[in-house]
N, CA, C and O atoms as a GROMACS GRO file, in nm:
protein
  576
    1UNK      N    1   0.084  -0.118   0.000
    1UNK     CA    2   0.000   0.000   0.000
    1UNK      C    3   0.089   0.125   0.000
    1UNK      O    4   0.166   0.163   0.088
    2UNK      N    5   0.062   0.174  -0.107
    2UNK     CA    6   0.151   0.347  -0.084
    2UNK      C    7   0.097   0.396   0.028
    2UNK      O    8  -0.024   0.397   0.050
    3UNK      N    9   0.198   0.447   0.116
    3UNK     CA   10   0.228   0.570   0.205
    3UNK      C   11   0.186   0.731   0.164
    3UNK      O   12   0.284   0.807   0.165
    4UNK      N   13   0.096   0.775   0.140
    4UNK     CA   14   0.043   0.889   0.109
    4UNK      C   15   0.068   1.036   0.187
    4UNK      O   16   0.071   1.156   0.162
    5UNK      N   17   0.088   0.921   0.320
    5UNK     CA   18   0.054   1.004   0.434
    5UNK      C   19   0.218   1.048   0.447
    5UNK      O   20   0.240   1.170   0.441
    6UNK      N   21   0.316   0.970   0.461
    6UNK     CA   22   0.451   1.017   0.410
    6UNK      C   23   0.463   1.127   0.293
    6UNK      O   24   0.496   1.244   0.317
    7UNK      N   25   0.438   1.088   0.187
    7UNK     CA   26   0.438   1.172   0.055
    7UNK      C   27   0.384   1.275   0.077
    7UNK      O   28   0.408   1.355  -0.014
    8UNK      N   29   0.302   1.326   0.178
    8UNK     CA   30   0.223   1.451   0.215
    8UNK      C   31   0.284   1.541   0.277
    8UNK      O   32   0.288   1.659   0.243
    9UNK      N   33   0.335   1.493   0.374
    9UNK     CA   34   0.421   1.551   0.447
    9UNK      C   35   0.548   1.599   0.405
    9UNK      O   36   0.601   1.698   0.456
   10UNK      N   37   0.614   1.514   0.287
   10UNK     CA   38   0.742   1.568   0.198
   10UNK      C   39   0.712   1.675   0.123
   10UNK      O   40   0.770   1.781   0.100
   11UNK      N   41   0.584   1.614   0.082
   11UNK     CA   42   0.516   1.730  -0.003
   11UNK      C   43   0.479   1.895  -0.002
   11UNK      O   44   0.452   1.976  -0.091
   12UNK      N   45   0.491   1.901   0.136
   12UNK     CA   46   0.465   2.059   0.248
   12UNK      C   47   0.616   2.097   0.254
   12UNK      O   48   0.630   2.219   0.259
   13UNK      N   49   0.732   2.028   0.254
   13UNK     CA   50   0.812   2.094   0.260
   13UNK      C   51   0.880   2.126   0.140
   13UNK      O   52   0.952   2.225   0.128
   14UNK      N   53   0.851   2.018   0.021
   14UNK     CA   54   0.882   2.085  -0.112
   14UNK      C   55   0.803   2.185  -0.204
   14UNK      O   56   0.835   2.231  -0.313
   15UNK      N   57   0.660   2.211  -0.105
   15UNK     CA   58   0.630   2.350  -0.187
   15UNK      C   59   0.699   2.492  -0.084
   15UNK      O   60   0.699   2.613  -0.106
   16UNK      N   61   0.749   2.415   0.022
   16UNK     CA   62   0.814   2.560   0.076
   16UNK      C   63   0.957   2.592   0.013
   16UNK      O   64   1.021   2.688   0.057
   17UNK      N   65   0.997   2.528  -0.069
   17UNK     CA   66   1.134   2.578  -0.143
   17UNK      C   67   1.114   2.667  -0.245
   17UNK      O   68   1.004   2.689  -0.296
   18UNK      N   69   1.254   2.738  -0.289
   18UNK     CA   70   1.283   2.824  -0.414
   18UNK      C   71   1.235   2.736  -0.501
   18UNK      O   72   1.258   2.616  -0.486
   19UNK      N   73   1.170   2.776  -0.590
   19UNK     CA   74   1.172   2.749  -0.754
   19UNK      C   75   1.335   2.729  -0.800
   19UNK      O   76   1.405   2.817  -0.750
   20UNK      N   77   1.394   2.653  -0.866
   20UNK     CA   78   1.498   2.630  -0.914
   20UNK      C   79   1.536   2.714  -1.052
   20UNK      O   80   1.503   2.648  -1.151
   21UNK      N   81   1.582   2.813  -1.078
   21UNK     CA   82   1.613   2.870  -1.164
   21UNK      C   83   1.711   2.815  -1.227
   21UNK      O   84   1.792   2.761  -1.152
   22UNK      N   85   1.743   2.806  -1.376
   22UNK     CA   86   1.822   2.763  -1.476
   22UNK      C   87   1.775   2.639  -1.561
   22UNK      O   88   1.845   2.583  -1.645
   23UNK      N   89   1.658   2.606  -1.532
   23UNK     CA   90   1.603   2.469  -1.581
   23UNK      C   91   1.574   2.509  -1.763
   23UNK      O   92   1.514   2.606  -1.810
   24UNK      N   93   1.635   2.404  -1.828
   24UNK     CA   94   1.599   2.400  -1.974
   24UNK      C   95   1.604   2.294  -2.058
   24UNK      O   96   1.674   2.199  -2.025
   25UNK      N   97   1.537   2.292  -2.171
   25UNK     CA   98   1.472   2.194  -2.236
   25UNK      C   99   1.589   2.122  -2.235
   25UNK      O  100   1.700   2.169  -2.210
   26UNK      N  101   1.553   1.958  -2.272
   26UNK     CA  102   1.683   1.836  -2.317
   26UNK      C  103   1.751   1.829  -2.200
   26UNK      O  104   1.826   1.732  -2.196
   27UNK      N  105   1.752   1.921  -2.069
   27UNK     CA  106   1.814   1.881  -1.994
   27UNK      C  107   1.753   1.735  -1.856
   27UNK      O  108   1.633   1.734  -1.828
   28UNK      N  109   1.828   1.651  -1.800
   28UNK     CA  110   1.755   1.574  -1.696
   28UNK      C  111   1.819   1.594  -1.596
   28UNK      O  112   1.937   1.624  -1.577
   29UNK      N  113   1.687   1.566  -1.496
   29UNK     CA  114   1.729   1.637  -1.343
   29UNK      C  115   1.638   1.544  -1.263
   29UNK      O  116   1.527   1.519  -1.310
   30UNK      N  117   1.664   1.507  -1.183
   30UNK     CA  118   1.606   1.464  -1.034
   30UNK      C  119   1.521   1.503  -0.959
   30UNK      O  120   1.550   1.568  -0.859
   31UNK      N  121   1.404   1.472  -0.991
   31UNK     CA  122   1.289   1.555  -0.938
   31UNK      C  123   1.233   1.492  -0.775
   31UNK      O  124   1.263   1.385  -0.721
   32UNK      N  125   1.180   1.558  -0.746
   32UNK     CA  126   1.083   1.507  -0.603
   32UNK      C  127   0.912   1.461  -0.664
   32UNK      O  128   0.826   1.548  -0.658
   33UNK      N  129   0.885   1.352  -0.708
   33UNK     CA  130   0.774   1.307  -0.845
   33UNK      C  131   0.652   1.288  -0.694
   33UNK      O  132   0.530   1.292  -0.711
   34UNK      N  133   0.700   1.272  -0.592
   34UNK     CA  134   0.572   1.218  -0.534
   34UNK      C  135   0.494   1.038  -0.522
   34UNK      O  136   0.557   0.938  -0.556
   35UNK      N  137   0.398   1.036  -0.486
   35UNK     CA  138   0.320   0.961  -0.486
   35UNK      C  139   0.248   0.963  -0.566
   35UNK      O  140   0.184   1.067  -0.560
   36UNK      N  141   0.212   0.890  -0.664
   36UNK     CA  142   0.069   0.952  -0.740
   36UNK      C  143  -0.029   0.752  -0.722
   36UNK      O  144   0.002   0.639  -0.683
   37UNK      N  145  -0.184   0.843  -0.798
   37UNK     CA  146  -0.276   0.756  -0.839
   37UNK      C  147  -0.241   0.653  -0.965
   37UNK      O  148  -0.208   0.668  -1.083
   38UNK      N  149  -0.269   0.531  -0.869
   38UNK     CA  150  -0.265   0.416  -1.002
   38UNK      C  151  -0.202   0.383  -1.077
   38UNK      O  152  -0.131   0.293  -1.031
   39UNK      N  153  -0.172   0.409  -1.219
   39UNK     CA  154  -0.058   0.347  -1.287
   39UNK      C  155   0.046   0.447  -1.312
   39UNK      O  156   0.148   0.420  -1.377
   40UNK      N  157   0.002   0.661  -1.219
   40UNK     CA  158   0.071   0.709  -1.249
   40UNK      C  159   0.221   0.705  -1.227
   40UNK      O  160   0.281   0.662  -1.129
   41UNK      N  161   0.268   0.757  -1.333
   41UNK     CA  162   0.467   0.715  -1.212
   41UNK      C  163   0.496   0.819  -1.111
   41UNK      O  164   0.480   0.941  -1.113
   42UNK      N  165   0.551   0.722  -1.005
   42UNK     CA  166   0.572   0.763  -0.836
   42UNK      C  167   0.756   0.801  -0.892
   42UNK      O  168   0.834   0.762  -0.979
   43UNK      N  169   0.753   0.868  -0.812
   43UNK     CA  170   0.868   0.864  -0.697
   43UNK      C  171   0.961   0.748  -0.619
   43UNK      O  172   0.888   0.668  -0.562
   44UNK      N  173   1.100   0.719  -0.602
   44UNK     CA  174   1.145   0.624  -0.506
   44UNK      C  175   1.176   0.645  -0.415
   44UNK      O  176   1.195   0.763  -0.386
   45UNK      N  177   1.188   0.584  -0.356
   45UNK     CA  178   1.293   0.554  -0.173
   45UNK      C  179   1.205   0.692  -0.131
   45UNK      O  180   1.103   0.733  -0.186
   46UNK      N  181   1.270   0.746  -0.024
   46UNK     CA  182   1.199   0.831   0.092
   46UNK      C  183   1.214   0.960   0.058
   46UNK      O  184   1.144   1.037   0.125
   47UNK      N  185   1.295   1.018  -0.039
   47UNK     CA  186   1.279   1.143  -0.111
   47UNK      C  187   1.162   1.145  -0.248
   47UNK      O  188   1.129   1.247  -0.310
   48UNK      N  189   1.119   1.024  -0.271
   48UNK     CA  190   0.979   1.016  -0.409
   48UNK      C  191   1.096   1.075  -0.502
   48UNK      O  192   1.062   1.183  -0.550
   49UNK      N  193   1.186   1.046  -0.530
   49UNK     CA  194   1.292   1.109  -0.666
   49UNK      C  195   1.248   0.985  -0.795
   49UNK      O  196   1.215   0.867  -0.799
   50UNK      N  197   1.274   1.113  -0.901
   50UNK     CA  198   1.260   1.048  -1.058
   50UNK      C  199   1.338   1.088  -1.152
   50UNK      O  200   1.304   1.191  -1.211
   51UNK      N  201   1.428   1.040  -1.183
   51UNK     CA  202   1.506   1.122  -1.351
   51UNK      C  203   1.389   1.138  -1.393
   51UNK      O  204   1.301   1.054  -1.374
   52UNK      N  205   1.357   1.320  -1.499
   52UNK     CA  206   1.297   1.298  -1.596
   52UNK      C  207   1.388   1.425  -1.664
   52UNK      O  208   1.480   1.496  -1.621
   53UNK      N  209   1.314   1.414  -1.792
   53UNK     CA  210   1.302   1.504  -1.864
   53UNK      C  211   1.248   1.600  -1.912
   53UNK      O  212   1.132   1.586  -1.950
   54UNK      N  213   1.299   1.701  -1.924
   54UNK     CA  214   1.240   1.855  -1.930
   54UNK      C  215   1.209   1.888  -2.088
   54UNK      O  216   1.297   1.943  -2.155
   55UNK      N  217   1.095   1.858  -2.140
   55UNK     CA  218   1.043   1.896  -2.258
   55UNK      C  219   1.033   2.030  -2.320
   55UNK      O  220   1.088   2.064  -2.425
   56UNK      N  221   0.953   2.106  -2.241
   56UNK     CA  222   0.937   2.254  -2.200
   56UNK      C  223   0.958   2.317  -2.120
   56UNK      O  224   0.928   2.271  -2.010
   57UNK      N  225   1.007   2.428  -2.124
   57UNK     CA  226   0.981   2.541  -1.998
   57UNK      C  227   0.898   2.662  -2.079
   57UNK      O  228   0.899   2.716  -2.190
   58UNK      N  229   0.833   2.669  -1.964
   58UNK     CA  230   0.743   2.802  -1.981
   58UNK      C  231   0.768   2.918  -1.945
   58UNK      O  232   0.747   3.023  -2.007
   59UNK      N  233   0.826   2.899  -1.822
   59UNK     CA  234   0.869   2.998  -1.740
   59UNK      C  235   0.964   2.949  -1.617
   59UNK      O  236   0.991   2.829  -1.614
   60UNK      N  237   1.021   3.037  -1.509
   60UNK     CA  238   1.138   3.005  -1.390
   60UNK      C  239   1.059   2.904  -1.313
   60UNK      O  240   1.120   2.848  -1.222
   61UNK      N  241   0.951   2.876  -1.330
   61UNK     CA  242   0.855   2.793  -1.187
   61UNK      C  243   0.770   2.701  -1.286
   61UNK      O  244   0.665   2.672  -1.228
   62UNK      N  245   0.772   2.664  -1.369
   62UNK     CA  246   0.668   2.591  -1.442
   62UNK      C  247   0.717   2.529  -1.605
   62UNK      O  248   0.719   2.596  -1.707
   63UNK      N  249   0.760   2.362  -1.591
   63UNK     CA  250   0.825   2.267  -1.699
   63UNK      C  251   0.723   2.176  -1.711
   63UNK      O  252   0.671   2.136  -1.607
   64UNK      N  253   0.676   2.126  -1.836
   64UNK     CA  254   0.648   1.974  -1.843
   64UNK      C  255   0.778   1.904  -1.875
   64UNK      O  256   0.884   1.938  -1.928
   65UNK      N  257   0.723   1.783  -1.816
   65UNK     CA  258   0.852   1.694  -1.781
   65UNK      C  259   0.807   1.542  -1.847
   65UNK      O  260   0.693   1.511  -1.814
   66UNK      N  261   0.881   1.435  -1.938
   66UNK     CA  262   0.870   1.332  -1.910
   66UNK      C  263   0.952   1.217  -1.807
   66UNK      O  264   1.075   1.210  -1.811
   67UNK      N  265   0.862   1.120  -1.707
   67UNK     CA  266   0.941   1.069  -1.650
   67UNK      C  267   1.056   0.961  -1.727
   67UNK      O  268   1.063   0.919  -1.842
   68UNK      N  269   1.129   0.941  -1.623
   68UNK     CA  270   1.230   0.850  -1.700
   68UNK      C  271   1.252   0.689  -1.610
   68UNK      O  272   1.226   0.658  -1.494
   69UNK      N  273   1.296   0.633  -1.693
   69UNK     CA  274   1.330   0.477  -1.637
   69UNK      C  275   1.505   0.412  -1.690
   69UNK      O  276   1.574   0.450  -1.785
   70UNK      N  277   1.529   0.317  -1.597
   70UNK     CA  278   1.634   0.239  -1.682
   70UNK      C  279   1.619   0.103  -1.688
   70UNK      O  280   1.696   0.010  -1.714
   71UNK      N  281   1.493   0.113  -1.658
   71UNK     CA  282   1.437  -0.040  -1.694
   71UNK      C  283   1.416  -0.074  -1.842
   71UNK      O  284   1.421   0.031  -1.906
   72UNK      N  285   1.401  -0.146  -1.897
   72UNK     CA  286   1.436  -0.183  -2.029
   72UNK      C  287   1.239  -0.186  -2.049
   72UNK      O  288   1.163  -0.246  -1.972
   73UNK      N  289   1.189  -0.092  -2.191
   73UNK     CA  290   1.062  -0.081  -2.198
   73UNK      C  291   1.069  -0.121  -2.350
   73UNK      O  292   1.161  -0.085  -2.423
   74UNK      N  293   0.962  -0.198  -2.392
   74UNK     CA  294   0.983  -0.228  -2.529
   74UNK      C  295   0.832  -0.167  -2.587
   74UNK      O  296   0.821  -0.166  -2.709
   75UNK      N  297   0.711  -0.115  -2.506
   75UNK     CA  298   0.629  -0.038  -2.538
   75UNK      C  299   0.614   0.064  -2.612
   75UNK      O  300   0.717   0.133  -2.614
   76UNK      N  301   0.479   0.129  -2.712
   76UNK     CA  302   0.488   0.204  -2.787
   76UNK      C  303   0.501   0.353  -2.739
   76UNK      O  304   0.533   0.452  -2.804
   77UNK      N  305   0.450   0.334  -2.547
   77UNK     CA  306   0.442   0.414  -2.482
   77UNK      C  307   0.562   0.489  -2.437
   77UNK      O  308   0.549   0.601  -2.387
   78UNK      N  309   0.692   0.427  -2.453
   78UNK     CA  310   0.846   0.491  -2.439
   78UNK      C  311   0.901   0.477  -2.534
   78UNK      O  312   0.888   0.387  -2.617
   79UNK      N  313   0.975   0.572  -2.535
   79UNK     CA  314   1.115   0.550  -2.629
   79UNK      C  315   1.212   0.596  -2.558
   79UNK      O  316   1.200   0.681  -2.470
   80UNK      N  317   1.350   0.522  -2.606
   80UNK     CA  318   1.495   0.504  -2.604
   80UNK      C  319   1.582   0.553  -2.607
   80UNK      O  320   1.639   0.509  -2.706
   81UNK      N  321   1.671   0.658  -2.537
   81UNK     CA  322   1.788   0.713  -2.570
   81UNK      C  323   1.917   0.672  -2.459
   81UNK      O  324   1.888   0.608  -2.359
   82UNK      N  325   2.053   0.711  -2.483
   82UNK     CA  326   2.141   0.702  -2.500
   82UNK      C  327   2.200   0.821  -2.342
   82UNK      O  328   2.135   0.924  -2.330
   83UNK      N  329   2.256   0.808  -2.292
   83UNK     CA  330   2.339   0.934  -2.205
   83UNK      C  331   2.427   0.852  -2.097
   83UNK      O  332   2.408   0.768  -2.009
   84UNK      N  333   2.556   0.936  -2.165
   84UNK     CA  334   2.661   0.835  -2.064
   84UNK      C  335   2.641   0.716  -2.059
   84UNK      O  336   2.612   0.664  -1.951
   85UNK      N  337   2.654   0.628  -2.195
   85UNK     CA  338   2.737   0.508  -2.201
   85UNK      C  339   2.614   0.413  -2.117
   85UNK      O  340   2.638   0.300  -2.073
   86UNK      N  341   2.464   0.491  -2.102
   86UNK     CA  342   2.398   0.383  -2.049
   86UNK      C  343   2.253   0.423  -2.095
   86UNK      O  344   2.227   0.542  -2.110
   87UNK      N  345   2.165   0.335  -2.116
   87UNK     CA  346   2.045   0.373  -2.207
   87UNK      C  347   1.933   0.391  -2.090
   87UNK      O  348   1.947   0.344  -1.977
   88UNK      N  349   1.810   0.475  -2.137
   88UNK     CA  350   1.704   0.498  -2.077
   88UNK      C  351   1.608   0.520  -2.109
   88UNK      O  352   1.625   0.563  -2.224
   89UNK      N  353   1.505   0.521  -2.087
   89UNK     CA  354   1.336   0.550  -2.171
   89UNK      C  355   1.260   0.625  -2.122
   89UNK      O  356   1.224   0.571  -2.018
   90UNK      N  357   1.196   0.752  -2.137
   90UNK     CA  358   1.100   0.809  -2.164
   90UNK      C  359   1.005   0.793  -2.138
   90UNK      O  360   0.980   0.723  -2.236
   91UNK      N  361   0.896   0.796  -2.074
   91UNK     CA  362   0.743   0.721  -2.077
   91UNK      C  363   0.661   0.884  -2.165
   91UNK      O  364   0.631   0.994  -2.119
   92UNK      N  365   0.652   0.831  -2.286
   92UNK     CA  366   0.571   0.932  -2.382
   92UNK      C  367   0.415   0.960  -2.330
   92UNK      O  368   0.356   1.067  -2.337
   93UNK      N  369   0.370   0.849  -2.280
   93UNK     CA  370   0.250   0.895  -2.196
   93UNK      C  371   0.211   0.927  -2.022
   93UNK      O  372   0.114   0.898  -1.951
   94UNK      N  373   0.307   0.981  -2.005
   94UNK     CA  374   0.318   1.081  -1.860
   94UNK      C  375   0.384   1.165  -1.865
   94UNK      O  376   0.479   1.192  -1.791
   95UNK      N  377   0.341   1.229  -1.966
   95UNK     CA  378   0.401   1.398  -1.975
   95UNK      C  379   0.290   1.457  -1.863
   95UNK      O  380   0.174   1.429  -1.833
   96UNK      N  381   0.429   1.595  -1.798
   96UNK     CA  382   0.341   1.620  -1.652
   96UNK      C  383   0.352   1.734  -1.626
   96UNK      O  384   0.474   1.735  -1.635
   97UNK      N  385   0.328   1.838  -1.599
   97UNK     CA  386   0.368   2.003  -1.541
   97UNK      C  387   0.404   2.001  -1.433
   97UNK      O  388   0.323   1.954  -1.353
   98UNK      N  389   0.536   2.048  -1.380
   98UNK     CA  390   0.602   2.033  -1.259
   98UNK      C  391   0.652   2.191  -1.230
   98UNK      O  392   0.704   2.279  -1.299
   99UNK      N  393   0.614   2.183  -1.111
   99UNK     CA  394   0.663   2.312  -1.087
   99UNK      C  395   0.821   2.303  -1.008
   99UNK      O  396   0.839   2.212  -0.927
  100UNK      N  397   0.929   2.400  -1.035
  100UNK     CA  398   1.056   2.353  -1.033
  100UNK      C  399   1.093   2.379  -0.901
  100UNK      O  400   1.211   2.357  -0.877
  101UNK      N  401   1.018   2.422  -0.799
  101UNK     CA  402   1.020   2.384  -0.641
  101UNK      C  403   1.035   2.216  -0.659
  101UNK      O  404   1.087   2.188  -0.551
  102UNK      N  405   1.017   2.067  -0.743
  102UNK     CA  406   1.041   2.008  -0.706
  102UNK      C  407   1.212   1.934  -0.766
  102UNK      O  408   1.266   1.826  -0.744
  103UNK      N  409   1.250   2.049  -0.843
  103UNK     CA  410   1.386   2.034  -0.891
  103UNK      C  411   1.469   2.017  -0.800
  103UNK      O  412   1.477   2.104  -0.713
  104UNK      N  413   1.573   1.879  -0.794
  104UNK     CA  414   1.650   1.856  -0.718
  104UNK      C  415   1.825   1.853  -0.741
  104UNK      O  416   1.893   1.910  -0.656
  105UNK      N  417   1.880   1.798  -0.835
  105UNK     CA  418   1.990   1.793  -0.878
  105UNK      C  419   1.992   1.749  -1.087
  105UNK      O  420   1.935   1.652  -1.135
  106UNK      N  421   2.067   1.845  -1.163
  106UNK     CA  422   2.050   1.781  -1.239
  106UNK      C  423   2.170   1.743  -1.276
  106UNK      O  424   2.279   1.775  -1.230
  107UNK      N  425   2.121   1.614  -1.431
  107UNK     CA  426   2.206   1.489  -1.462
  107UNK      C  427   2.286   1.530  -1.551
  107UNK      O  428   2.404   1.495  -1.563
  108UNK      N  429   2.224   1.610  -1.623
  108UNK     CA  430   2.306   1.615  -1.794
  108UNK      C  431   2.221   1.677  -1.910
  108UNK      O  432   2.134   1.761  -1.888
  109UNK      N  433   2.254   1.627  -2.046
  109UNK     CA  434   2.149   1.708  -2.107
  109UNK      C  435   2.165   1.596  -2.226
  109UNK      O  436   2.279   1.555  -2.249
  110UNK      N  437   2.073   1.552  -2.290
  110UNK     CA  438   2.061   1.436  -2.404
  110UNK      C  439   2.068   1.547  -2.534
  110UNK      O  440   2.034   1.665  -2.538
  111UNK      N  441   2.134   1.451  -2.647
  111UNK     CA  442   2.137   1.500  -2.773
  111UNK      C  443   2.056   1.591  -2.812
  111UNK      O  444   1.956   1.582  -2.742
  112UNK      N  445   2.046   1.662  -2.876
  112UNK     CA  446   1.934   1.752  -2.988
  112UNK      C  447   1.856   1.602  -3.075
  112UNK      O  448   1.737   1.577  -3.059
  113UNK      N  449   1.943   1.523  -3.157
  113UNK     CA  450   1.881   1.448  -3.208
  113UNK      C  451   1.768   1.347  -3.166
  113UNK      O  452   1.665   1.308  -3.220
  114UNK      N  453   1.834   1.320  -3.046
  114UNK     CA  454   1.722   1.234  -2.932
  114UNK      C  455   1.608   1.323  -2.886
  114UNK      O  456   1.492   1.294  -2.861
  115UNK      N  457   1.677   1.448  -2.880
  115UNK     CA  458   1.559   1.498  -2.810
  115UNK      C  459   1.426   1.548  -2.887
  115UNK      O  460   1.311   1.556  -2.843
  116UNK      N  461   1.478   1.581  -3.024
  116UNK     CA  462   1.398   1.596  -3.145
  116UNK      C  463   1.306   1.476  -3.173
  116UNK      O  464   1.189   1.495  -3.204
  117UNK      N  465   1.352   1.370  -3.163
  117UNK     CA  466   1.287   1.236  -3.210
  117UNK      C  467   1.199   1.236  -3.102
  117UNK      O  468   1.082   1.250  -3.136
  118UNK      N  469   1.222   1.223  -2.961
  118UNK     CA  470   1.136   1.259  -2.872
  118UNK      C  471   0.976   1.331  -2.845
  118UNK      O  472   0.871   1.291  -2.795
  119UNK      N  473   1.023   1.449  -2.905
  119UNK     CA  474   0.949   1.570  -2.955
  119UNK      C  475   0.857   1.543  -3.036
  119UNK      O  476   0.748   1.599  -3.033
  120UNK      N  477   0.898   1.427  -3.143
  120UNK     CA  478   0.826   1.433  -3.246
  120UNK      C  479   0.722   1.280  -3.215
  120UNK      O  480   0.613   1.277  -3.273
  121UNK      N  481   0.752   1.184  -3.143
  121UNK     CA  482   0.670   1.092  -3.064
  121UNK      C  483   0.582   1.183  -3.010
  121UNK      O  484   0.490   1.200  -3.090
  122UNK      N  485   0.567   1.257  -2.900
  122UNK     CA  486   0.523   1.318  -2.820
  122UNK      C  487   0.397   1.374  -2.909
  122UNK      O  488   0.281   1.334  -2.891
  123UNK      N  489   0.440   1.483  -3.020
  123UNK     CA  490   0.349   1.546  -3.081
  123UNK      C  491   0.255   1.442  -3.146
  123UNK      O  492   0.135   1.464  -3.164
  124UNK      N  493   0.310   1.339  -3.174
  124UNK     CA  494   0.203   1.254  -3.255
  124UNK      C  495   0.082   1.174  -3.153
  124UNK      O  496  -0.013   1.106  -3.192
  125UNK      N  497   0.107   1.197  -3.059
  125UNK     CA  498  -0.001   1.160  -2.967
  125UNK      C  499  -0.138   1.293  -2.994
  125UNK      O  500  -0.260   1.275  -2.999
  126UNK      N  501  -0.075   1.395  -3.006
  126UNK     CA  502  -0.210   1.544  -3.067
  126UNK      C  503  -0.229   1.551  -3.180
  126UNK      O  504  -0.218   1.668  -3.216
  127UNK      N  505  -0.265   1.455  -3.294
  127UNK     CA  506  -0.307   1.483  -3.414
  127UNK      C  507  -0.405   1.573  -3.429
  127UNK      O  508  -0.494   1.572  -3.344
  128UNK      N  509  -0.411   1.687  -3.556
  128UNK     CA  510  -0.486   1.773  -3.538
  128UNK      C  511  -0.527   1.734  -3.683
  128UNK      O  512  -0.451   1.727  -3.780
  129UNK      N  513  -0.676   1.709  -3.680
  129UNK     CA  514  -0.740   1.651  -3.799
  129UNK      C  515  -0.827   1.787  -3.839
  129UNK      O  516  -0.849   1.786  -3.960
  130UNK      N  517  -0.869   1.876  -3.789
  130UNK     CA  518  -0.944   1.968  -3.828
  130UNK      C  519  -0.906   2.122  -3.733
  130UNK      O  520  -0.906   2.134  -3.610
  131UNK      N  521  -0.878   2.223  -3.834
  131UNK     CA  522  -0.857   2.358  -3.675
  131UNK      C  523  -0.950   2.404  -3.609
  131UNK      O  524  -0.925   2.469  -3.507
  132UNK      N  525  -1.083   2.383  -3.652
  132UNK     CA  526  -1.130   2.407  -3.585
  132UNK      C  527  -1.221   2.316  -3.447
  132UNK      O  528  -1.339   2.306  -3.481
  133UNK      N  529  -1.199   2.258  -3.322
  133UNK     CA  530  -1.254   2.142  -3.278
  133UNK      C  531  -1.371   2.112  -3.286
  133UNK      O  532  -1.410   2.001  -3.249
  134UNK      N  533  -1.450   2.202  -3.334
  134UNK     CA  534  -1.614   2.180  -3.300
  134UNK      C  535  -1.683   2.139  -3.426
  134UNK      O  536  -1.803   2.112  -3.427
  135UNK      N  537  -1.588   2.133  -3.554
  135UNK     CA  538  -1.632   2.098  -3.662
  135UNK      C  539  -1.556   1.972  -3.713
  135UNK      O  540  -1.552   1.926  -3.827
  136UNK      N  541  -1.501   1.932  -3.608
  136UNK     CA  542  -1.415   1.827  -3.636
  136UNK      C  543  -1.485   1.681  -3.600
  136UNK      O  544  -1.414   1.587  -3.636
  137UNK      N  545  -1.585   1.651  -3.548
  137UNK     CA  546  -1.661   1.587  -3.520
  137UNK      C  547  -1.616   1.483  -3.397
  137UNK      O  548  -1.680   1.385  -3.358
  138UNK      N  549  -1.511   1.524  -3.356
  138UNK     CA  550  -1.395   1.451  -3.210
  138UNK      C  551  -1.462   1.497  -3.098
  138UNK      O  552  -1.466   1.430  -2.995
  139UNK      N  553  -1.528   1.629  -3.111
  139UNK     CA  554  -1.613   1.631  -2.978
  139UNK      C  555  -1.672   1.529  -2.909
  139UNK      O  556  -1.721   1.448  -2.988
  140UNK      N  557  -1.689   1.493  -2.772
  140UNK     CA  558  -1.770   1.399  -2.708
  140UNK      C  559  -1.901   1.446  -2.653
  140UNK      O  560  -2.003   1.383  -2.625
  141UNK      N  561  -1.864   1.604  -2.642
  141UNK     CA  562  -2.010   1.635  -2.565
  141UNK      C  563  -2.137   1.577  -2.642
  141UNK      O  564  -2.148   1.522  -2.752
  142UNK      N  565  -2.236   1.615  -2.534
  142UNK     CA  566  -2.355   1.608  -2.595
  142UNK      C  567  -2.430   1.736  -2.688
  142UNK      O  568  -2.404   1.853  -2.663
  143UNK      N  569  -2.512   1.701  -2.781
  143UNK     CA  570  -2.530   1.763  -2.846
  143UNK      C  571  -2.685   1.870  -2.764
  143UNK      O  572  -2.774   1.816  -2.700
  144UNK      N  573  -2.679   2.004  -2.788
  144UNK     CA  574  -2.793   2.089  -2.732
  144UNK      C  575  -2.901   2.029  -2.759
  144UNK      O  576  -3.008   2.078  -2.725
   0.00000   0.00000   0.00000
């Protein structure tokens, strides 16, 4: 059973920190990921830390991030790169907005080329079949 009640309490003291200034795209860093719901990806050991990767920045306090693994994933849901002589994966479907109060130490920074290929997985999850959404017939609502 996850410990929530731990993760809560870490959690109060990592929104009382600085925002981490200098954070930028392609770079990976060590985050404080938390606890989350269900199949989302957690955090380890007693700090909830995660390599991920920094997709975007928006601004000094606010990145989406994908998490990272070095477990070997052969899913359509990760992809594969390369840093320091040791490989790692991506989870393309837990892209997350992190605010950089949970920035902890970072690792390095992956290729342009990896990170492009990345980029371009990522985007293909938002196909945009029509600009305008409401004439695109993807709506779910109900109709008036």
């Amino acid at each position: 059973m996850k410990d929530f009640d731990r993760w809560n309490d870490k959690k109060k003291i990592t929104n009382e920190n600085f925002p981490v200034v200098g954070v930028h795209e392609r770079e990976i860093w060590w985050v404080t990921l938390g606890l989350n719901v269900g199949i989302e990806t957690d955090g380890k050991h007693s700090e909830f830390k995660r390599p991920v990767l920094v997709i975007k920045r928006f601004n000094t306090e606010m990145v989406w991030i994908l998490p990272m693994t070095s477990q070997i994933k052969s899913s359509i849901f990760f992809e594969k790169f390369d840093l320091q002589d040791s490989s790692y994966y991506v989870s393309l479907s837990q892209i997350k907005t992190l605010s950089t109060r949970r920035f902890l130490r970072k690792v390095g920074m992956i290729q342009r080329d990896d990170f492009m290929r990345i980029l371009k997985k990522v985007i293909a999850y938002f196909p945009i079949k029509n600009e305008d959404p409401l004439l695109s017939g993807s709506s779910r609502r109900p109709k008036p």
